[in-house]
VMD Tcl script that draws the C-alpha trace (Angstrom):
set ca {
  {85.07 136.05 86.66}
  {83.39 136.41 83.32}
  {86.82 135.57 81.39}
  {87.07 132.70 83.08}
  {83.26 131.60 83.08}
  {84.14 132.26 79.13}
  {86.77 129.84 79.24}
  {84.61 127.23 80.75}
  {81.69 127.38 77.92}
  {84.29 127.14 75.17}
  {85.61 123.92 76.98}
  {82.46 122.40 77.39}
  {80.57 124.02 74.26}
  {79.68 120.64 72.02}
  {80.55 122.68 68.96}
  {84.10 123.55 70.36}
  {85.11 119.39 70.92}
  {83.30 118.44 66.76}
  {84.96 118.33 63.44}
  {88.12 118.40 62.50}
  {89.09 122.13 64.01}
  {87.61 120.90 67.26}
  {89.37 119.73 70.45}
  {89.19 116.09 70.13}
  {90.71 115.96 66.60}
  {92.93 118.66 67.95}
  {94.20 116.69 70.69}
  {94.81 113.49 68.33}
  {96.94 115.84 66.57}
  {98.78 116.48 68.65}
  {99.67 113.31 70.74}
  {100.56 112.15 66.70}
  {103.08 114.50 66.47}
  {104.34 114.50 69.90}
  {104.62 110.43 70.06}
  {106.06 110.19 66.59}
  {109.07 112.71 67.31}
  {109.64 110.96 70.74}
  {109.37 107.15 69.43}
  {112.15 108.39 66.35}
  {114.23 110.15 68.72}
  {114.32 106.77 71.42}
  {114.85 104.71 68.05}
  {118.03 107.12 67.21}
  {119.39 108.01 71.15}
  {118.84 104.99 72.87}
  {120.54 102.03 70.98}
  {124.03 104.70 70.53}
  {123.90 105.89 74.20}
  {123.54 102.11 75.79}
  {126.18 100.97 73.74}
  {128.43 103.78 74.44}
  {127.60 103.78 78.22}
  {128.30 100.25 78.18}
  {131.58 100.78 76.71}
  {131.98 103.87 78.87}
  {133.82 105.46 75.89}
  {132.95 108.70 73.80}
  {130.43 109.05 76.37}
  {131.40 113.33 76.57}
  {131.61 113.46 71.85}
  {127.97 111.75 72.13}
  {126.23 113.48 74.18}
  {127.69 117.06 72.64}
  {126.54 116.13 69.58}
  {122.98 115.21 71.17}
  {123.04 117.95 72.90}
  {122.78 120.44 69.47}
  {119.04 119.52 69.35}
  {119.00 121.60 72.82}
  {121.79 124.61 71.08}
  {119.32 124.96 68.10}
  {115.98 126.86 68.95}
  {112.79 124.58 68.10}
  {110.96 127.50 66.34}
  {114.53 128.54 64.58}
  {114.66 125.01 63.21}
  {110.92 124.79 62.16}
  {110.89 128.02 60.21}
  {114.45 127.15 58.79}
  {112.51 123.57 57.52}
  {109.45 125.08 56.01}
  {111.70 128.23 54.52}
  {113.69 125.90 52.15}
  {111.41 123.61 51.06}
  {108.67 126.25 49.99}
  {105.91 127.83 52.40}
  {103.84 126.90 49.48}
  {103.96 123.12 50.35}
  {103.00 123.84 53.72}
  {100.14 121.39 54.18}
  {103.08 118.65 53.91}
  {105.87 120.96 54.71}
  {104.56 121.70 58.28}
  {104.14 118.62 60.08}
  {107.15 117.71 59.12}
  {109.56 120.49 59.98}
  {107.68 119.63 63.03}
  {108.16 116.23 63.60}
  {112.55 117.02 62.42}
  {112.41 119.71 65.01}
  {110.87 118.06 67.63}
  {112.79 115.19 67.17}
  {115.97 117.37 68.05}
  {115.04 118.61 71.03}
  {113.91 114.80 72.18}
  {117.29 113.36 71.52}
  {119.21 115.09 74.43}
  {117.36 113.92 77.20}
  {117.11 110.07 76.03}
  {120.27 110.54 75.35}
  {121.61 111.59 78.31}
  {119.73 109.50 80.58}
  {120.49 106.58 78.94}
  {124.09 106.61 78.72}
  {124.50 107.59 82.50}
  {122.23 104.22 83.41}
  {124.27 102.41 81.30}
  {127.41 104.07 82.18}
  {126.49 103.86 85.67}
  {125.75 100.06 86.20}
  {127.89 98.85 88.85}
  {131.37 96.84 87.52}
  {130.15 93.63 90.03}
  {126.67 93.44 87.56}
  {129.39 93.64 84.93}
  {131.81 91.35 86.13}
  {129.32 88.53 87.61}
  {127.60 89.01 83.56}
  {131.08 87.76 82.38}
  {131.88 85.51 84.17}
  {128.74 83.41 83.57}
  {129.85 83.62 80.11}
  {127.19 86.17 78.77}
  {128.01 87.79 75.27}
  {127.69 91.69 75.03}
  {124.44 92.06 73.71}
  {123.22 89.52 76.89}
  {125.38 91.51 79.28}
  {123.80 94.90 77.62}
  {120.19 93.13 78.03}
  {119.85 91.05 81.05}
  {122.56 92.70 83.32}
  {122.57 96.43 82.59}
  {119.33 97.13 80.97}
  {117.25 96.41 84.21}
  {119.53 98.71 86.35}
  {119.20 101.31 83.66}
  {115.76 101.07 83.27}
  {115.14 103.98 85.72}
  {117.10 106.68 84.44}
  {115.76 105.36 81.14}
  {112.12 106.20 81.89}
  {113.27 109.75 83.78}
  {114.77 110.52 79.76}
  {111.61 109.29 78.28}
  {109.20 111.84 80.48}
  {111.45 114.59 80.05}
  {110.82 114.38 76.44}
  {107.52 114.16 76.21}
  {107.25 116.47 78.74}
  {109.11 119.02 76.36}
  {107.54 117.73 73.23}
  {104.37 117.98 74.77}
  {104.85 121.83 75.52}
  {106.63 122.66 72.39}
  {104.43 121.12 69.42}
  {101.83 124.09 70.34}
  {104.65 126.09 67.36}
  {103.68 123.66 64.97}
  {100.33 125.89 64.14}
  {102.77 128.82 62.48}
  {104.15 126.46 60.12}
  {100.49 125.31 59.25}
  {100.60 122.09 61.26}
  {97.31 121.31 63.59}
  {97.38 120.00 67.02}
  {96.64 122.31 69.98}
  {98.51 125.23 68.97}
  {95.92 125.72 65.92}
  {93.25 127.36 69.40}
  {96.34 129.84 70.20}
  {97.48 130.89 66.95}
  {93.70 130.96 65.33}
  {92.59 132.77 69.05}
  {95.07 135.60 68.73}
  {93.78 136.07 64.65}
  {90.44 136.27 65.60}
  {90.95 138.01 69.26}
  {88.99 135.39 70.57}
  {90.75 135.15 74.35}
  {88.64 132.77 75.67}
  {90.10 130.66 73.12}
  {93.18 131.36 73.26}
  {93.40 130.60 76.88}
  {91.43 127.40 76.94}
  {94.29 126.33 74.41}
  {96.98 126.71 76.09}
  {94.89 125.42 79.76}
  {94.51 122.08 77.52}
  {98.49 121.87 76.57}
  {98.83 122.71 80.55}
  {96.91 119.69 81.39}
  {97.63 117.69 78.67}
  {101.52 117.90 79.68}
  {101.01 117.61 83.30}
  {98.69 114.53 82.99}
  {101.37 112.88 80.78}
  {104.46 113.68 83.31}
  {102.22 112.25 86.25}
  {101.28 109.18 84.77}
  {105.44 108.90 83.59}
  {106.66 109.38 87.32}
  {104.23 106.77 88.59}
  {105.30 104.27 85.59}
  {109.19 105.73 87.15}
  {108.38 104.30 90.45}
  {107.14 101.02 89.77}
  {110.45 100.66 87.10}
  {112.13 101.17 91.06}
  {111.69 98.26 91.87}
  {112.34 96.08 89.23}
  {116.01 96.36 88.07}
  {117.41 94.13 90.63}
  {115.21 91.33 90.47}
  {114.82 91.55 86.50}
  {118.99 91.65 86.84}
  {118.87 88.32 88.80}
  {115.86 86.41 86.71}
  {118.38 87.34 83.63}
  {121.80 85.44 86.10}
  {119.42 82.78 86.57}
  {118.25 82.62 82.80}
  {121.80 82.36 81.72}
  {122.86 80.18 84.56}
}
mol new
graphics top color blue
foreach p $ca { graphics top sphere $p radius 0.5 }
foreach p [lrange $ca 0 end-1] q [lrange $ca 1 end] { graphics top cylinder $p $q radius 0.2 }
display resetview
């Protein structure tokens, strides 16, 4: 009971949450790095797997090359970063073998989900989108996008859901976020520390997934009627 009463004051000690070493700068940290490798890896996944799931070709060659971000360890990748550009440089070097190796293991779930909601629209949405004359890029936007959407979001929370977890390894390659309590914890045997650290990834990740699955449910009920609005639009 002591550990845990331990735990507690280091959460709520004011000295724990100031500066830049404390939580709150600690927390920015890492929401940076997490949002930044999952905003690049939407930018890169999602315009090549909707266009591909639209065309329902290469769909199997895309997402196997996608997929290597999953085939390539995270930490393998970050040391591999940091090793050949010079530990030396590691104030710069870290955060960004960081941000390239968390962007690899976003890709595969955007990815995936997005070309299976695109690939998965039904051929009538498809059909009914040509036939009132819509161009690809309208047919990609107001037909298949709002019946995608779902899947679309369930890509998105995996992500940062993994990202989330995963950017605690930044702190061996000198980058901050929430991983710095862990590693720093272990070097100074401070458990209480090291425990609160990783209780504040916990609930950071847990908090994020739950407020993802309620923005999933309300995206439930919008493809259809966003599908029609865009008929009407174009009618």
């Amino acid at each position: 009971m002591s550990f845990l009463g331990d735990v507690a004051r280091w959460l709520t000690d004011g000295d724990s949450w100031d500066g830049r070493s404390g939580i709150a700068h600690r927390l920015v940290e890492h929401a940076r790095y997490s949002a930044a490798a999952v905003v690049t890896a939407f930018a890169i996944a999602a315009p090549v797997a909707s266009w591909i799931g639209h065309k329902r070709r290469f769909g199997t060659l895309g997402m196997n090359i996608a997929n290597i971000g999953q085939t390539l360890p995270t930490f393998a990748v970050l040391v591999l970063v940091v090793q050949a550009v010079g530990i030396g440089e590691a104030p710069l070097v870290g955060p960004l073998a960081l941000f390239l190796a968390l962007t690899l293991l976003a890709v595969p779930p955007i990815f995936t989900n997005v070309y299976t909601g695109f690939a998965g629209v039904d051929d009538a949405y498809r059909d009914a989108a040509r036939g009132m004359g819509m161009t690809e890029q309208q047919q990609l936007l107001r037909a298949e996008l709002p019946i995608a959407m779902p899947l679309v979001a369930t890509g998105v929370r995996i992500a940062v859901v993994q990202v989330i977890a995963t950017a605690t390894i930044g702190a061996y390659a000198g980058a901050g976020g929430l991983g710095r309590f862990i590693i720093d914890g272990f070097a100074l045997q401070d458990n209480p520390q090291v425990f609160g650290g990783a209780l504040l990834v916990a609930a950071v990740a847990i908090l994020s997934d739950r407020l993802l699955v309620s923005a999933e449910r309300r995206l439930g009920a919008w493809p259809r009627t966003r599908a029609r609005l865009g008929f009407r639009r174009s009618g």
